[in-house]
C-alpha positions as CSV (number, residue, x, y, z in Angstrom):
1,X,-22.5,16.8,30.9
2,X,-19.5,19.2,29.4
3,X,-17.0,16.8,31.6
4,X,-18.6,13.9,29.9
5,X,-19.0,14.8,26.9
6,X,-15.0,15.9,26.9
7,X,-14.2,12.9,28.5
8,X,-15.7,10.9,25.4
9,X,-14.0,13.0,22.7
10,X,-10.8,13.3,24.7
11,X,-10.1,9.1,25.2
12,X,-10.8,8.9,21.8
13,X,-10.4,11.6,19.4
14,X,-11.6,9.4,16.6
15,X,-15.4,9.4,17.5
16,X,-15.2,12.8,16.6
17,X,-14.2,13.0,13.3
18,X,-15.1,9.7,12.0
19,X,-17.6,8.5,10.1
20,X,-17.8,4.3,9.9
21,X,-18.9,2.6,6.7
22,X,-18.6,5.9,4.5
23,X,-15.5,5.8,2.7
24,X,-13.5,9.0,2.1
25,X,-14.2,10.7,-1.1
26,X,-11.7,12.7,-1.2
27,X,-9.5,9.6,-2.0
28,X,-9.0,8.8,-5.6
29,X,-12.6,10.8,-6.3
30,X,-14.6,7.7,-4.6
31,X,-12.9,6.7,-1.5
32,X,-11.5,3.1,-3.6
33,X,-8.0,3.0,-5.3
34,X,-8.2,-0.5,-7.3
35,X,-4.1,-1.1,-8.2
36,X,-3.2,-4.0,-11.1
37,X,0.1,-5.4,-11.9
38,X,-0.1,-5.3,-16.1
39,X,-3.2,-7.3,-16.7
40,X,-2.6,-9.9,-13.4
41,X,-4.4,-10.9,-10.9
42,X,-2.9,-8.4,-8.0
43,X,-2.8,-8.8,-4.2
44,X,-1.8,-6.2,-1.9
45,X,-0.3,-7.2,1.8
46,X,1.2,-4.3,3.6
47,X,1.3,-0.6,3.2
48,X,3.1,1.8,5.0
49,X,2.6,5.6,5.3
50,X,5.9,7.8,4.4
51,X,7.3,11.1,6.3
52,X,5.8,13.4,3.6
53,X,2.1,11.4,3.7
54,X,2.7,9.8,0.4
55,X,1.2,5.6,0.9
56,X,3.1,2.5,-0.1
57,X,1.5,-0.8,-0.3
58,X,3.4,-4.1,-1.2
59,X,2.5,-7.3,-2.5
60,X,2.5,-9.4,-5.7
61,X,0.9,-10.5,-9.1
62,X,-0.2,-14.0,-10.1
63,X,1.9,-14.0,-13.7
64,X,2.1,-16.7,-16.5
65,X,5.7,-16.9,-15.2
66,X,5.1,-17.3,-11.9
67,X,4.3,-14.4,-8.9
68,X,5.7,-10.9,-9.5
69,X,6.6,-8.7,-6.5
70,X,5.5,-5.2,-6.6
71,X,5.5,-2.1,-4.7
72,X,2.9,1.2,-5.2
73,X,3.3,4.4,-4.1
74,X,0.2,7.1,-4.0
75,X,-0.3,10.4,-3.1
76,X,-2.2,11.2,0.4
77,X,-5.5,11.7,-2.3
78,X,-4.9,8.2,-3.8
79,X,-3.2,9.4,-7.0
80,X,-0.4,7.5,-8.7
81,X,2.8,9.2,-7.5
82,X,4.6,8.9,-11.4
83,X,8.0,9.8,-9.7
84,X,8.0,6.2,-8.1
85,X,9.1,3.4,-10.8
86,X,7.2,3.1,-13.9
87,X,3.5,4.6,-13.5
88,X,3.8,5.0,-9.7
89,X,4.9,1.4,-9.4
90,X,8.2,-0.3,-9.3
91,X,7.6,-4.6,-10.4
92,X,10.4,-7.1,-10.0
93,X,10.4,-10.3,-11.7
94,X,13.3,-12.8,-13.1
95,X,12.8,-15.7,-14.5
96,X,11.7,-18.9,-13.1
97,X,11.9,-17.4,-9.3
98,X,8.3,-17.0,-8.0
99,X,9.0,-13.6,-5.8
100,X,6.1,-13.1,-3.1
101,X,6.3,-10.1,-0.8
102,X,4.1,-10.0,2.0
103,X,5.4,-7.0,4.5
104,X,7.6,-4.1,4.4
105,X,9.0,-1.7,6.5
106,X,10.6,1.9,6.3
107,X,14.3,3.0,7.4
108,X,15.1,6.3,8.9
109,X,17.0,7.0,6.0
110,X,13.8,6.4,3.6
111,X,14.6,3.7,1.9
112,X,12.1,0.3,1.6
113,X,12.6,-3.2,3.0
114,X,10.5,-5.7,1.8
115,X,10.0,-9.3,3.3
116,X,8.6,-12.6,1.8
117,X,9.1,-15.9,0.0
118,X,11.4,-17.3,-3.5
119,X,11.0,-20.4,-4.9
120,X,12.7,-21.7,-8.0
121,X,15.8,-21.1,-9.3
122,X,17.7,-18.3,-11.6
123,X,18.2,-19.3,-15.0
């Protein structure tokens, strides 16, 4: 039963430790981190997990002027990190360019690459 039981635990370590369809609540106090662009409607498409634990997600905000890309960055407990752009959050925009980002990938020397769509042109 010990081999089996090993066995089990052993393939795959995450039966042990965790627990489907609770959420963590040691994240952000109850497990949810909501994240909005000013007061538009925000979308999140990719997140990636930094050397030092700290959690970026990517994506963009429907905007009056058209779709704003943003990226986030939170602690491992799903606290703003405030040393990351304005409020934990670095937003680029210019005018009549809609700016979608929809994945993004980390570089060995730490620095972010985003990918995704423009449409319109700089005024």
């Amino acid at each position: 039963m010990k081999k089996a039981l090993f066995s089990v635990f052993g393939l795959f370590p995450f039966l042990a430790i965790a627990q489907f369809g609770v959420l963590d609540g040691d994240f952000d106090a109850d497990g949810m981190r909501l994240i909005q662009t000013a007061t538009y409607s925000t979308r999140g498409f990719d997140m990636e997990i930094q050397p030092d634990n700290k959690i970026l997600i990517c994506g963009w905000a429907s905007s009056p002027t058209g779709p704003l890309m943003h990226v986030t960055r939170l602690f491992p407990d799903g606290s703003a990190d405030n040393s990351f752009g304005v409020n934990g959050q670095s937003v680029l925009a210019i005018n009549n360019i809609n700016l979608e980002v929809y994945g993004m990938a980390l570089q060995g020397d730490g620095k972010i690459v985003l990918v995704g769509g423009v449409n319109g042109t700089a005024t």
